[in-house]
N, C-alpha and C positions, 0 to 999 in steps of 0.2 A: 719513777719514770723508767719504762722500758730502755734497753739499748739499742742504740739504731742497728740498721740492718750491716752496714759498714763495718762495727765492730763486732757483732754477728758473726759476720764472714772471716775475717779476722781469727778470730777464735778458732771458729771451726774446721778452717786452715790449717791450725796452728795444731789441732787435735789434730786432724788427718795427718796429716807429716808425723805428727808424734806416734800414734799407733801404727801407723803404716810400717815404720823404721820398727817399732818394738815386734810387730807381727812377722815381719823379716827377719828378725832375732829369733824369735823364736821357732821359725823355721829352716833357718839356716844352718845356727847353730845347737849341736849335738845337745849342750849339759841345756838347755833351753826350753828344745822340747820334750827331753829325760823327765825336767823338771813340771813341765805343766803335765803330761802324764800320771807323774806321782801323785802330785797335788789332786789330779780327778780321781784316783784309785784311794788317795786316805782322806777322802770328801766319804768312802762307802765302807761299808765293812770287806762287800764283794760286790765287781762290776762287769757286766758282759762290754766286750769291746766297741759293739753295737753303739752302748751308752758312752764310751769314751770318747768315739768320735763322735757322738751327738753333741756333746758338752766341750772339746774343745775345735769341734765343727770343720772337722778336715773328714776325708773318707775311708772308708772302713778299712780297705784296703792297706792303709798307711800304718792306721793304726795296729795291726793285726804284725804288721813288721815290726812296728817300734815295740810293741809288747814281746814279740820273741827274743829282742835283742834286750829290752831288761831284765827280761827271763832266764836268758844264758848269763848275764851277768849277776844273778842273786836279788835284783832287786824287786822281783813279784814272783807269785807263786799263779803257777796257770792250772786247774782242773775243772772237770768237765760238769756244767752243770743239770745236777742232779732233777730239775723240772723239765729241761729241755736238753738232751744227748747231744745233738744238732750242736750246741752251745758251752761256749766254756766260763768260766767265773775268775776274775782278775783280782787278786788278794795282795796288798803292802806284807814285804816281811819287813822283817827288822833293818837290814842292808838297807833296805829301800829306804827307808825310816830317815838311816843317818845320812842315804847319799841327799835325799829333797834337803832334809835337815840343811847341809854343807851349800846346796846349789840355792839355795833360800839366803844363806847368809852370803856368798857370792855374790848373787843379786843385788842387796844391799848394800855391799862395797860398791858396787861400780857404780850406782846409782850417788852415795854418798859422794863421788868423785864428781858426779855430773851437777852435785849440787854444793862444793867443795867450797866453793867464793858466793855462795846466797848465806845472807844473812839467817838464823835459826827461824825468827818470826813469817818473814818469805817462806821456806820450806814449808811450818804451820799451816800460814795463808793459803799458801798454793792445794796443800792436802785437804782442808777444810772445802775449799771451792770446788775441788774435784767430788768431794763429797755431797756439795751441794748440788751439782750439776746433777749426778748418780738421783738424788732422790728427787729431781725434777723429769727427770727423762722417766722415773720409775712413776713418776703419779699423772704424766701425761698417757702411758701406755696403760695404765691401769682407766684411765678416763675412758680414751679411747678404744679397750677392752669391751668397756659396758655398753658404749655407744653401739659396737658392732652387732650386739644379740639383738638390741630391739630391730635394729636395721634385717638382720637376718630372719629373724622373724615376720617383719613387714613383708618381705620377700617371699617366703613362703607364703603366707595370707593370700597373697595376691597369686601367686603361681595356683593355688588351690582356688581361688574363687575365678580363676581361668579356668579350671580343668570341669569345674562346676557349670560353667557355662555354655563349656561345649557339649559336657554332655544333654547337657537342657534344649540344645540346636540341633 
Protein backbone atom coordinates (compact mmCIF):
# COMPACT_ATOMS: atom_id res chain seq x y z
CA UNK A 1 0.00 0.00 0.00
CA UNK A 2 1.22 3.32 -1.04
CA UNK A 3 1.70 6.23 1.78
CA UNK A 4 -0.77 8.80 1.75
CA UNK A 5 0.02 12.12 0.57
CA UNK A 6 0.07 13.36 4.41
CA UNK A 7 2.91 11.38 5.29
CA UNK A 8 4.29 12.16 1.94
CA UNK A 9 4.47 15.63 2.93
CA UNK A 10 5.63 14.90 6.27
CA UNK A 11 8.76 13.46 4.95
CA UNK A 12 9.58 15.66 2.63
CA UNK A 13 9.42 18.30 5.05
CA UNK A 14 11.28 16.69 7.28
CA UNK A 15 14.13 16.30 4.32
CA UNK A 16 13.95 19.86 3.31
CA UNK A 17 14.73 21.21 6.72
CA UNK A 18 17.26 18.67 6.96
CA UNK A 19 19.32 19.40 3.82
CA UNK A 20 18.52 22.94 3.88
CA UNK A 21 20.36 23.25 7.53
CA UNK A 22 23.19 20.71 6.15
CA UNK A 23 23.43 23.09 2.89
CA UNK A 24 23.79 26.02 5.26
CA UNK A 25 26.57 24.18 6.76
CA UNK A 26 28.18 23.75 4.41
CA UNK A 27 28.11 26.98 3.15
CA UNK A 28 28.70 28.90 6.08
CA UNK A 29 31.01 27.08 7.60
CA UNK A 30 34.77 27.09 6.41
CA UNK A 31 36.06 23.21 7.22
CA UNK A 32 32.55 22.29 5.38
CA UNK A 33 33.08 23.51 2.28
CA UNK A 34 37.14 22.91 2.39
CA UNK A 35 35.77 19.56 2.78
CA UNK A 36 33.22 19.02 0.01
CA UNK A 37 35.83 20.59 -2.27
CA UNK A 38 38.42 17.99 -1.40
CA UNK A 39 35.90 15.26 -1.71
CA UNK A 40 35.12 16.64 -5.59
CA UNK A 41 39.04 17.08 -6.26
CA UNK A 42 39.91 13.19 -4.88
CA UNK A 43 36.59 11.96 -6.77
CA UNK A 44 39.50 12.95 -10.01
CA UNK A 45 42.85 12.40 -10.50
CA UNK A 46 42.86 16.23 -11.96
CA UNK A 47 39.77 18.77 -12.22
CA UNK A 48 39.11 21.91 -13.95
CA UNK A 49 37.27 24.38 -11.55
CA UNK A 50 34.59 24.61 -14.11
CA UNK A 51 33.87 20.88 -13.10
CA UNK A 52 34.05 21.62 -9.28
CA UNK A 53 31.42 23.90 -9.42
CA UNK A 54 29.44 21.74 -11.70
CA UNK A 55 29.35 18.98 -9.07
CA UNK A 56 29.10 20.90 -6.03
CA UNK A 57 26.67 23.43 -7.94
CA UNK A 58 27.63 26.78 -6.72
CA UNK A 59 29.47 29.26 -9.20
CA UNK A 60 32.54 29.47 -10.81
CA UNK A 61 33.33 32.32 -9.41
CA UNK A 62 33.43 30.95 -5.70
CA UNK A 63 34.92 28.24 -6.54
CA UNK A 64 38.06 29.71 -8.18
CA UNK A 65 38.36 31.55 -4.45
CA UNK A 66 37.95 28.54 -2.48
CA UNK A 67 40.56 26.80 -4.67
CA UNK A 68 43.12 29.55 -4.18
CA UNK A 69 42.73 29.57 -0.62
CA UNK A 70 43.38 25.73 -0.45
CA UNK A 71 45.97 26.38 -2.67
CA UNK A 72 47.98 28.81 -0.29
CA UNK A 73 47.17 26.39 2.33
CA UNK A 74 49.00 23.22 0.78
CA UNK A 75 46.04 21.50 0.29
CA UNK A 76 45.92 21.19 -3.91
CA UNK A 77 48.22 21.69 -6.38
CA UNK A 78 46.86 24.21 -9.24
CA UNK A 79 48.57 24.00 -12.98
CA UNK A 80 47.74 25.09 -15.98
CA UNK A 81 46.02 22.74 -18.27
CA UNK A 82 47.97 21.43 -20.77
CA UNK A 83 44.76 20.91 -23.64
CA UNK A 84 43.43 24.12 -22.84
CA UNK A 85 46.10 27.30 -21.69
CA UNK A 86 42.82 29.21 -21.01
CA UNK A 87 42.48 26.42 -18.06
CA UNK A 88 43.94 25.12 -15.01
CA UNK A 89 43.82 21.33 -13.52
CA UNK A 90 43.06 20.95 -9.61
CA UNK A 91 45.08 18.09 -8.19
CA UNK A 92 44.80 16.60 -4.08
CA UNK A 93 48.34 16.50 -2.55
CA UNK A 94 48.86 14.75 0.26
CA UNK A 95 48.00 17.75 3.02
CA UNK A 96 44.91 17.64 1.22
CA UNK A 97 44.58 14.04 1.76
CA UNK A 98 44.87 14.22 5.58
CA UNK A 99 43.13 17.63 6.08
CA UNK A 100 39.42 15.83 3.95
CA UNK A 101 40.83 12.71 5.84
CA UNK A 102 40.44 14.88 9.63
CA UNK A 103 37.24 17.02 8.37
CA UNK A 104 35.58 13.56 7.16
CA UNK A 105 36.13 12.20 10.63
CA UNK A 106 34.81 15.53 12.27
CA UNK A 107 31.95 15.17 10.43
CA UNK A 108 31.33 11.86 11.85
CA UNK A 109 31.69 13.07 15.47
CA UNK A 110 29.10 15.48 15.29
CA UNK A 111 26.87 13.64 13.47
CA UNK A 112 27.36 10.67 16.04
CA UNK A 113 26.28 13.43 18.71
CA UNK A 114 23.19 14.19 16.71
CA UNK A 115 22.52 10.69 16.86
CA UNK A 116 24.06 9.98 20.52
CA UNK A 117 20.38 8.82 22.46
CA UNK A 118 19.03 6.74 18.91
CA UNK A 119 19.19 3.37 19.55
CA UNK A 120 22.14 1.52 16.97
CA UNK A 121 19.10 -0.37 14.90
CA UNK A 122 17.45 3.33 14.31
CA UNK A 123 20.67 4.68 13.10
CA UNK A 124 20.74 1.26 10.75
CA UNK A 125 17.09 1.92 9.91
CA UNK A 126 17.34 5.47 9.21
CA UNK A 127 20.60 4.86 6.81
CA UNK A 128 19.11 2.01 5.04
CA UNK A 129 15.93 4.08 4.19
CA UNK A 130 17.87 7.02 3.11
CA UNK A 131 19.27 4.48 0.79
CA UNK A 132 16.24 3.43 -0.29
CA UNK A 133 14.84 6.49 -1.00
CA UNK A 134 18.37 7.31 -3.18
CA UNK A 135 17.70 4.32 -5.33
CA UNK A 136 13.93 5.24 -5.85
CA UNK A 137 14.58 8.78 -6.94
CA UNK A 138 17.43 7.21 -9.07
CA UNK A 139 15.09 4.66 -11.11
CA UNK A 140 12.29 7.17 -11.40
CA UNK A 141 14.79 9.76 -13.09
CA UNK A 142 16.12 7.06 -15.11
CA UNK A 143 12.34 6.14 -16.14
CA UNK A 144 11.71 9.52 -16.84
CA UNK A 145 15.08 9.90 -18.76
CA UNK A 146 13.80 7.48 -21.35
CA UNK A 147 10.49 8.76 -21.53
CA UNK A 148 11.90 12.32 -22.55
CA UNK A 149 13.79 10.92 -26.06
CA UNK A 150 10.75 9.46 -27.50
CA UNK A 151 8.76 12.54 -26.49
CA UNK A 152 11.69 14.66 -28.13
CA UNK A 153 11.67 12.79 -30.88
CA UNK A 154 7.94 12.97 -31.33
CA UNK A 155 8.58 16.64 -31.44
CA UNK A 156 10.93 16.85 -33.96
CA UNK A 157 8.71 14.51 -36.36
CA UNK A 158 6.22 16.89 -36.16
CA UNK A 159 8.20 20.07 -36.30
CA UNK A 160 9.68 18.40 -39.61
CA UNK A 161 6.58 17.16 -41.05
CA UNK A 162 5.40 21.14 -40.44
CA UNK A 163 8.34 22.30 -42.28
CA UNK A 164 7.45 19.77 -45.03
CA UNK A 165 4.25 21.16 -45.30
CA UNK A 166 4.87 24.46 -45.81
CA UNK A 167 6.99 23.98 -48.13
CA UNK A 168 4.54 21.92 -50.24
CA UNK A 169 2.11 25.26 -49.77
Amino acid sequence: MAPSKDDVRAMVVALFTLTAGLERARRQRKGASTLSLLQVVAEHREIRPKEIAGQLQVHASLVTRQVREVEAAGLVRVEEDPADRRSWLVTLTPAGLEEMSRLQEFGLERFALFTADWEPGDVRQFAALLEKLKNSIDTVAERERRMVVPRRARQRDRLMDRQVKQRRA
